[in-house]
C-alpha positions in Angstrom: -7.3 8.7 -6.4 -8.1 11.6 -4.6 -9.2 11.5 -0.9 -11.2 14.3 1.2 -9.2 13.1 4.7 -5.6 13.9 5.2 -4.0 10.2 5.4 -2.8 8.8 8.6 1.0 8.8 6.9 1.0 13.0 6.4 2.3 13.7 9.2 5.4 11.7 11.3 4.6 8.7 13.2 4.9 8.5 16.8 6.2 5.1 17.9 5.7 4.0 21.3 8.9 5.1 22.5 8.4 8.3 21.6 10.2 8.8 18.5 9.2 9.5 15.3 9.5 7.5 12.1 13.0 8.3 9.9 10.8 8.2 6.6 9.9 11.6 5.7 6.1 12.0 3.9 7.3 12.4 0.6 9.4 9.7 0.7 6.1 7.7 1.8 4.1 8.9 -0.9 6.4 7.7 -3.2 6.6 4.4 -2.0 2.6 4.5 -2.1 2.6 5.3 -5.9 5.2 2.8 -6.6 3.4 -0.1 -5.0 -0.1 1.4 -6.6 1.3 0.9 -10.0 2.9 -2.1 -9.6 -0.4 -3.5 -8.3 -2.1 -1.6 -11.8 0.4 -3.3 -14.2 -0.3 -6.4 -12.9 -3.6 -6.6 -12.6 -4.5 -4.8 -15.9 -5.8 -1.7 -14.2 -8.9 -4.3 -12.8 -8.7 -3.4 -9.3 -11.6 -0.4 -8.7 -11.3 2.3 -6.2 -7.1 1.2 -5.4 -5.5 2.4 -2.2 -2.7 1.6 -0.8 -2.1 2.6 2.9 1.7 1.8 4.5 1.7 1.8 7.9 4.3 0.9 10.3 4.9 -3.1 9.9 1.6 -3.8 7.1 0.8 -2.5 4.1 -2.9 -2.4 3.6 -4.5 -2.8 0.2 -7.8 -1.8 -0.1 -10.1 -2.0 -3.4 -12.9 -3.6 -5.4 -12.1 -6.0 -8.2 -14.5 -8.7 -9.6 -13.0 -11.9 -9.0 -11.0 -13.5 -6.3 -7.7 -14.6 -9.6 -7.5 -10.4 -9.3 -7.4 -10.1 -5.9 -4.3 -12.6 -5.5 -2.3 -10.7 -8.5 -2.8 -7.6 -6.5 -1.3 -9.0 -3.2 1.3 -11.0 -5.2 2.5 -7.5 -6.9 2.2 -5.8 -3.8 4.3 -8.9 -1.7 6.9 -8.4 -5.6 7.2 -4.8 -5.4 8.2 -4.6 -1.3 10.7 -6.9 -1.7 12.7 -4.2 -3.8 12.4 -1.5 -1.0 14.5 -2.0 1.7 12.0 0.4 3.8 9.1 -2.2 3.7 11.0 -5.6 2.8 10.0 -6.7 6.4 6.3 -5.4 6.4 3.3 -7.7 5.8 0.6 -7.2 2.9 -2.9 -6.7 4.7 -5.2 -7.1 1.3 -8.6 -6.2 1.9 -9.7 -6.2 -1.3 -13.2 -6.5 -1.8 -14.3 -9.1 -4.4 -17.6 -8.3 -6.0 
């Protein structure tokens, strides 16, 4: 999906100490497309308008799918496929998928 804004994640994150996040963007864009298809495959491609945003300790899912069964695989993937990466295996799954 292509987006008009530059994501929140281009550029290095500030923490409140004033350091910035190890994870360099490209490193976060492929985490992004890793969890997106995992989220696909599961969900037969059902989930419209997919984003996945990774912030600091959540990983936000956002979309439109049409029932609530969908909406569960997606966070399930999501919850499957964080597990693997070491960078997010203590980060949360925000889904805000909407159900229509």
């Amino acid at each position: 999906m292509i987006q008009a804004e530059v994501p929140p994640f281009a550029t290095p994150a500030v923490r409140p100490n004033g350091k910035t996040s190890k994870r360099p963007g490209g490193q976060l864009e492929l985490l992004k497309a890793k969890l997106e298809r995992a989220i696909r495959r599961t969900t037969g491609d059902k989930v419209r308008n997919l984003d996945v945003r990774i912030q600091e300790t959540c990983v936000e899912v956002w979309g439109r799918c049409g029932s609530f069964y969908c909406k569960q695989q997606a966070g399930q993937a999501a919850m499957a496929a964080m597990k693997i990466e070491p960078a997010l295996e203590s980060a949360g799954v925000d889904n805000q998928i909407e159900v229509w």
